[in-house]
C-alpha positions in Angstrom: 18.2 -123.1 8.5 16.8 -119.5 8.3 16.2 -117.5 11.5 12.4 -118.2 12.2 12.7 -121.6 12.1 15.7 -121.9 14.2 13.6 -119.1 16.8 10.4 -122.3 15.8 12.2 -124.9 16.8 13.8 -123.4 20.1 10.5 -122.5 21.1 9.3 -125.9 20.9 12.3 -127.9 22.6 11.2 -124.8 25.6 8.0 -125.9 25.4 8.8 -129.6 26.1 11.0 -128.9 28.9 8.7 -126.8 31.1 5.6 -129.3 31.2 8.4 -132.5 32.4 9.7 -130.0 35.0 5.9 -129.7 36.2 5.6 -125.8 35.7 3.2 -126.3 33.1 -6.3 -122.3 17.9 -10.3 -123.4 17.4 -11.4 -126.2 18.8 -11.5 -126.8 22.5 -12.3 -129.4 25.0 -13.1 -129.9 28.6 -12.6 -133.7 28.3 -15.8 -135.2 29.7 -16.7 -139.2 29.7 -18.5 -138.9 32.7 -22.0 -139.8 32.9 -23.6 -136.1 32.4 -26.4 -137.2 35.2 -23.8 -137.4 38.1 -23.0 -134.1 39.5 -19.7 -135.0 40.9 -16.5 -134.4 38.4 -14.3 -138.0 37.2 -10.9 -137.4 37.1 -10.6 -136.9 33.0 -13.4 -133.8 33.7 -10.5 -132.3 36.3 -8.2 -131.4 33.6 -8.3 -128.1 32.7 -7.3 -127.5 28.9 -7.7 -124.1 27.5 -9.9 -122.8 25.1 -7.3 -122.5 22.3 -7.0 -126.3 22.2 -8.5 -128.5 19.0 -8.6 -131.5 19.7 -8.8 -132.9 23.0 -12.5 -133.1 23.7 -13.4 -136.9 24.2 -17.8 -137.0 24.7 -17.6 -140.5 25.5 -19.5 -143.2 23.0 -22.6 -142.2 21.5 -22.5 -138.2 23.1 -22.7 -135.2 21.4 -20.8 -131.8 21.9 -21.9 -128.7 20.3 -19.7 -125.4 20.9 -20.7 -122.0 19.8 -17.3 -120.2 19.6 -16.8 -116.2 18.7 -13.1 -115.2 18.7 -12.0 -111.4 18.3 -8.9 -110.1 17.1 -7.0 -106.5 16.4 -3.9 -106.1 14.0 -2.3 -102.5 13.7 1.5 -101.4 13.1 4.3 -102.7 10.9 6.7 -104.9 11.3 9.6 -105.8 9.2 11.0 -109.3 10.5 11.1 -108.2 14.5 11.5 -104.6 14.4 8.6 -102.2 14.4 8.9 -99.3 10.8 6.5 -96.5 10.2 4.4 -96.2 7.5 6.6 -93.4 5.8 9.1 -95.7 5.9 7.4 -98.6 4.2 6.1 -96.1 0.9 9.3 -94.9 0.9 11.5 -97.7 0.6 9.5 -100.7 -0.3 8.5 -101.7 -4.2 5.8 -102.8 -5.8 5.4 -107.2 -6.0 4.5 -106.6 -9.6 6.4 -103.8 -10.6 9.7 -103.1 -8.8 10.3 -99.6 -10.6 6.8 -98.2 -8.6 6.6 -97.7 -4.5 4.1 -98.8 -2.1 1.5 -96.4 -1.7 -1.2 -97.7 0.4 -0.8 -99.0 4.2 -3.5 -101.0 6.3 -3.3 -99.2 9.5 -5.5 -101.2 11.4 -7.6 -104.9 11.1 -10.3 -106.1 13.3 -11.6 -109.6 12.7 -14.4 -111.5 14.3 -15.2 -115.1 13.7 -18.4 -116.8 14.5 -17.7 -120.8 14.8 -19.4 -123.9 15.6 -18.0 -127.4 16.6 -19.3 -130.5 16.5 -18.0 -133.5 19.1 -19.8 -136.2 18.0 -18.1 -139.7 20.6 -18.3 -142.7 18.0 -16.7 -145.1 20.1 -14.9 -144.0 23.8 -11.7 -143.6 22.0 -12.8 -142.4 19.1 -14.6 -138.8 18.1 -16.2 -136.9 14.7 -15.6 -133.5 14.7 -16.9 -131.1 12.5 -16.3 -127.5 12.6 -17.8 -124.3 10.3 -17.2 -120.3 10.8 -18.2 -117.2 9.1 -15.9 -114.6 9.2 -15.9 -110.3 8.9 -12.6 -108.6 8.4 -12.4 -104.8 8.8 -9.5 -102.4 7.2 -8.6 -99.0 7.7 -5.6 -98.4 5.1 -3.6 -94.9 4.7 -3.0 -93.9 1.0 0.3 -91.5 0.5 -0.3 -88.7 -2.2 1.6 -89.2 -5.5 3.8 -91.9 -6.7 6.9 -91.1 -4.3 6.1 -88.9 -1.7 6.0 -89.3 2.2 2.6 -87.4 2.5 -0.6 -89.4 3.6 -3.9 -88.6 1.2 -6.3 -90.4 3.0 -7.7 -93.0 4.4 -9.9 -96.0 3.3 -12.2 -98.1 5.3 -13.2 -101.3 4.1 -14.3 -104.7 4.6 -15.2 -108.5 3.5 -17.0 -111.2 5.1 -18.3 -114.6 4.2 -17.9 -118.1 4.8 -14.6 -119.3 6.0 -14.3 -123.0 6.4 -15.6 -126.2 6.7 -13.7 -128.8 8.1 -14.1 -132.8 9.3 -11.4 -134.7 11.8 -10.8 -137.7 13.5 -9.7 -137.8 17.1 -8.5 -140.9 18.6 -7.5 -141.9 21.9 -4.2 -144.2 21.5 -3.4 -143.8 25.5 -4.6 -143.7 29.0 -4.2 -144.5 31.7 -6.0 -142.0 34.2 -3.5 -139.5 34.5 -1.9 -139.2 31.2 -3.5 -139.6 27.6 -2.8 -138.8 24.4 -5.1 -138.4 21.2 -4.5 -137.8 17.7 -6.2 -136.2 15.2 -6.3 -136.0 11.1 -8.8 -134.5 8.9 -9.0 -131.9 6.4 -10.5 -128.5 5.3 -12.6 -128.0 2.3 -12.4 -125.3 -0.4 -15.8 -123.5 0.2 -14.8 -120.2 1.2 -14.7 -117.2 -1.1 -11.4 -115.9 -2.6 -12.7 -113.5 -5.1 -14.3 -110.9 -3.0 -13.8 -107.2 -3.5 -13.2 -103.8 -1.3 -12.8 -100.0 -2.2 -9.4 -98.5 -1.8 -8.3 -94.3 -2.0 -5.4 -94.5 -4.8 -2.4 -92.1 -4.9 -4.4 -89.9 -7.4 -7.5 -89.6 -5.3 -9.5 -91.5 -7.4 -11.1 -94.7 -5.7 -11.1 -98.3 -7.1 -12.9 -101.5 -7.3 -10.3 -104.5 -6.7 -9.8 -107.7 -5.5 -9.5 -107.7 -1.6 -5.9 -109.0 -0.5 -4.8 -112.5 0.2 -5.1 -112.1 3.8 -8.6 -110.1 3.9 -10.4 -112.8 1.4 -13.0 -114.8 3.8 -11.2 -118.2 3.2 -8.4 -119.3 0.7 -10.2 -122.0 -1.1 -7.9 -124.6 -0.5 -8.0 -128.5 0.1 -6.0 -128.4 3.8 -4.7 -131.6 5.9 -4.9 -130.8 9.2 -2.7 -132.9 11.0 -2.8 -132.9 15.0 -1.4 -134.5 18.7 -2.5 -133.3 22.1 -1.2 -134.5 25.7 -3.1 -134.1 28.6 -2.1 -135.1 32.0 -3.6 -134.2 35.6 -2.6 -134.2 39.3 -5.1 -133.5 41.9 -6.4 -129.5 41.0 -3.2 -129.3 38.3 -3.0 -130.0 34.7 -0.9 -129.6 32.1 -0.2 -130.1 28.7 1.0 -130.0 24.9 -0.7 -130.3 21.5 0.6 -129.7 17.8 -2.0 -128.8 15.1 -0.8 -128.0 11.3 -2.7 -127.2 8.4 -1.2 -128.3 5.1 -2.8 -126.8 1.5 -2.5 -129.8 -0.7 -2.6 -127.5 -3.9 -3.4 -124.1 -5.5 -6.8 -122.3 -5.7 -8.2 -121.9 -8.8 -6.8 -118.6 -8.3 -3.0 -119.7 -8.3 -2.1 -119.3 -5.1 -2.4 -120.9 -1.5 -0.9 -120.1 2.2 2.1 -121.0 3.1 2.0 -124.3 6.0 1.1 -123.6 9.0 2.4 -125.1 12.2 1.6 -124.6 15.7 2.3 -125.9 19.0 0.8 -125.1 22.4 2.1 -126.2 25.8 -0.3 -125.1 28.8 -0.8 -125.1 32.4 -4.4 -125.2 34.3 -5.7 -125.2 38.0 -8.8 -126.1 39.4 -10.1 -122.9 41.4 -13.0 -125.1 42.6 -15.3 -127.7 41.7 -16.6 -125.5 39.0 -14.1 -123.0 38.0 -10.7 -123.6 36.2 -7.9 -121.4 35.1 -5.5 -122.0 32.4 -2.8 -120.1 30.6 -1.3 -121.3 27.6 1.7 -120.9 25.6 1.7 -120.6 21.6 4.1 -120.6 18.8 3.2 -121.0 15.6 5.4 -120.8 11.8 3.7 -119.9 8.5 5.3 -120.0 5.1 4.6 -117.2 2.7 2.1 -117.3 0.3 2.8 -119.9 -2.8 1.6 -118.5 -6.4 0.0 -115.3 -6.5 -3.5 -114.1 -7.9 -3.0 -111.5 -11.1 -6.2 -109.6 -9.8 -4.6 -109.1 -6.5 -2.5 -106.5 -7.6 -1.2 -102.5 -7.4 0.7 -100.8 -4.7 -1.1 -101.6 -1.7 1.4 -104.1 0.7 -0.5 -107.1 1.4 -0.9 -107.2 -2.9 3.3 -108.9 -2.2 2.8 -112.7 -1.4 6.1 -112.6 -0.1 4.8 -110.5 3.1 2.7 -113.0 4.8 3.6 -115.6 7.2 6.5 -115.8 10.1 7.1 -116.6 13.4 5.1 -116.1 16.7 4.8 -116.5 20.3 1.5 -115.7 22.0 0.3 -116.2 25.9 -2.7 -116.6 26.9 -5.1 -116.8 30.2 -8.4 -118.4 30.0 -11.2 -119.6 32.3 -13.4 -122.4 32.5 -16.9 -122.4 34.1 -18.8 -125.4 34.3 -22.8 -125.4 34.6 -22.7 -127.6 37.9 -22.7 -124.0 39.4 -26.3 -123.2 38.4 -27.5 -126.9 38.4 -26.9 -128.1 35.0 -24.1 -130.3 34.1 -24.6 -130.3 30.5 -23.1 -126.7 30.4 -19.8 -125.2 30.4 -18.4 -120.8 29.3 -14.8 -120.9 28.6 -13.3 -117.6 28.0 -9.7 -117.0 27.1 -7.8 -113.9 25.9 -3.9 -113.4 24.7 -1.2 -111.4 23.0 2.0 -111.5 21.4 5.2 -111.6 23.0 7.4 -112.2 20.2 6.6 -111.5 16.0 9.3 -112.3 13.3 6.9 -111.4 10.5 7.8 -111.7 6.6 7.6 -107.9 6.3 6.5 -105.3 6.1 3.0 -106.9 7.8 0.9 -105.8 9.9 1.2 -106.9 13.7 -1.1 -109.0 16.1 -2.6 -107.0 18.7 -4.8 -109.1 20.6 -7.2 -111.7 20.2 -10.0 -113.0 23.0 -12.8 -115.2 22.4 -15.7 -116.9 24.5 -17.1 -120.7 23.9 -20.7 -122.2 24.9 -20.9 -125.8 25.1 -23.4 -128.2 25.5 -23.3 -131.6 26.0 -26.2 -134.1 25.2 
């Protein structure tokens, strides 16, 4: 068993222990069956569950939930399984994915991503909910090119961009227990290859020219893949406390038509939330997630910038993160609810060199009709 998924599946067991001993995404919830004309709370709308959670929202039969969901995130420095390496080191030691004899020479330096996304609750039955969910996404790079074919010495830098389309995906939750206190819902669905994977940017090359090439793997609006998105979440409450876990994967089922697709992904989350007040929550929430490296590779993604190698992608993280939930009842409308919730990385194991996780915050409005 290598080393990340021993660090994985440590992680998890963790996770499992602290929720029994009562200390303690895309898609989040804030669990409401309750009549939406009553402006007192029923003890399913008391659990707090972080923003960060897909999956758990239950609308109730016939009830509709529509979230508008932005999420931010920053990526800058390298990191070669745990340990931090400049970028001299990386164009100086590490080759080429498609031609060994020839070094590295370009860097990203820094990546800011945004994502716009929308999610749609739909409550078939009481147990069971439609979700849909769509995004569009904008990636920005700034990438260091180092002069010549060996040297140590940076040329310049690049700054460039995609953005498009990301995904489209339908699930299933269903309600298999409650009682009150505790219940448990499952979820299955998949994602739908509708994003772009062919989309270009301008580098600076070792020579000073500048060229026209396929943006990497990890900078391409969506993968165009068929994903199965498998997922579990626990919820369970005690007077203002609540607490939690949830597991959410996403499975390609087979290559894009350009050869290649990400490596699975599997996350699991195990969180703690307070009531403040009637209308205010806290939560903060504990994520680790494990991604393969890519499968296949695209011939056009290619030359001696890193992220061309679809061997340096995927790895092992832990994340924390703080949220807060703030329900309309405080201006006099129920149907309301703001969650905000912000994190970073305390722990990166990354297929390397990559480029590190920074941050990431996002904000949801949500509406229930």
């Amino acid at each position: 068993m290598s080393k990340q998924t021993q660090n994985f599946f440590c992680a998890a067991c963790l996770m499992l222990v602290v929720p029994a001993a009562g200390a303690f995404a895309e898609d989040s919830v804030s669990n409401s069956t309750e009549d939406f004309s009553q402006t007192k709370k029923t003890a399913e709308s008391r659990s707090a569950v972080p923003m960060g959670i897909f999956g758990a929202d239950a609308p109730g039969a016939n009830k509709l939930a529509v979230k508008i969901m932005p999420i931010f995130a920053n990526y800058a420095g390298q990191l070669i399984g745990s340990k931090g390496v400049s970028s001299q080191y990386v164009v100086l030691t590490t080759p080429t994915y498609s031609n060994p004899t020839q070094l590295m020479r370009v860097v990203p330096q820094d990546v800011q991503v945004s994502a716009q996304n929308a999610i749609i609750n739909y409550g078939v039955t009481d147990r069971l909910t439609a979700i849909i969910t769509a995004s569009i996404i904008q990636k920005q790079l700034s990438a260091l090119t180092f002069f010549g074919e060996t040297s140590g010495v940076p040329l310049g830098a690049s700054y460039t961009g995609t953005k498009g389309f990301a995904d489209l995906t339908t699930s299933a939750a269903y309600k298999i227990y409650d009682d009150g206190n505790h219940r448990v819902q499952i979820s299955s669905g998949f994602a739908y290859p509708l994003s772009q994977d062919t989309q270009n940017i301008h580098l600076l090359q070792a020579d000073g020219s500048y060229s026209n090439e396929r943006a990497f793997y990890s900078l391409q609006p969506g993968s165009r893949t068929f994903d199965y998105l498998p997922g579990i979440v626990y919820v369970a409450h005690h007077a203002d406390w609540s607490w939690g876990l949830s597991y959410r994967g996403r499975i390609p089922l087979a290559n894009n038509p350009q050869g290649w697709r990400f490596g699975d992904l599997h996350e699991f989350n195990s969180w703690l939330g307070y009531n403040i007040g009637s209308n205010l929550s806290s939560t903060v929430r504990l994520s680790n997630t494990l991604q393969g490296a890519i499968r296949g590779h695209d011939p056009q993604i290619s030359g001696a910038s890193v992220p061309t190698n679809p061997n340096y992608y995927g790895g092992f993280m832990t994340e924390i993160y703080g949220g807060l939930g703030i329900d309309g009842g405080i201006i006099g409308h129920q149907e309301l609810s703001i969650e905000i919730e912000s994190g970073v990385p305390l722990y990166q194991d990354l297929n390397g060199p990559q480029i590190r996780k920074n941050w990431q915050s996002g904000m949801a409005l949500k509406v229930k009709m």
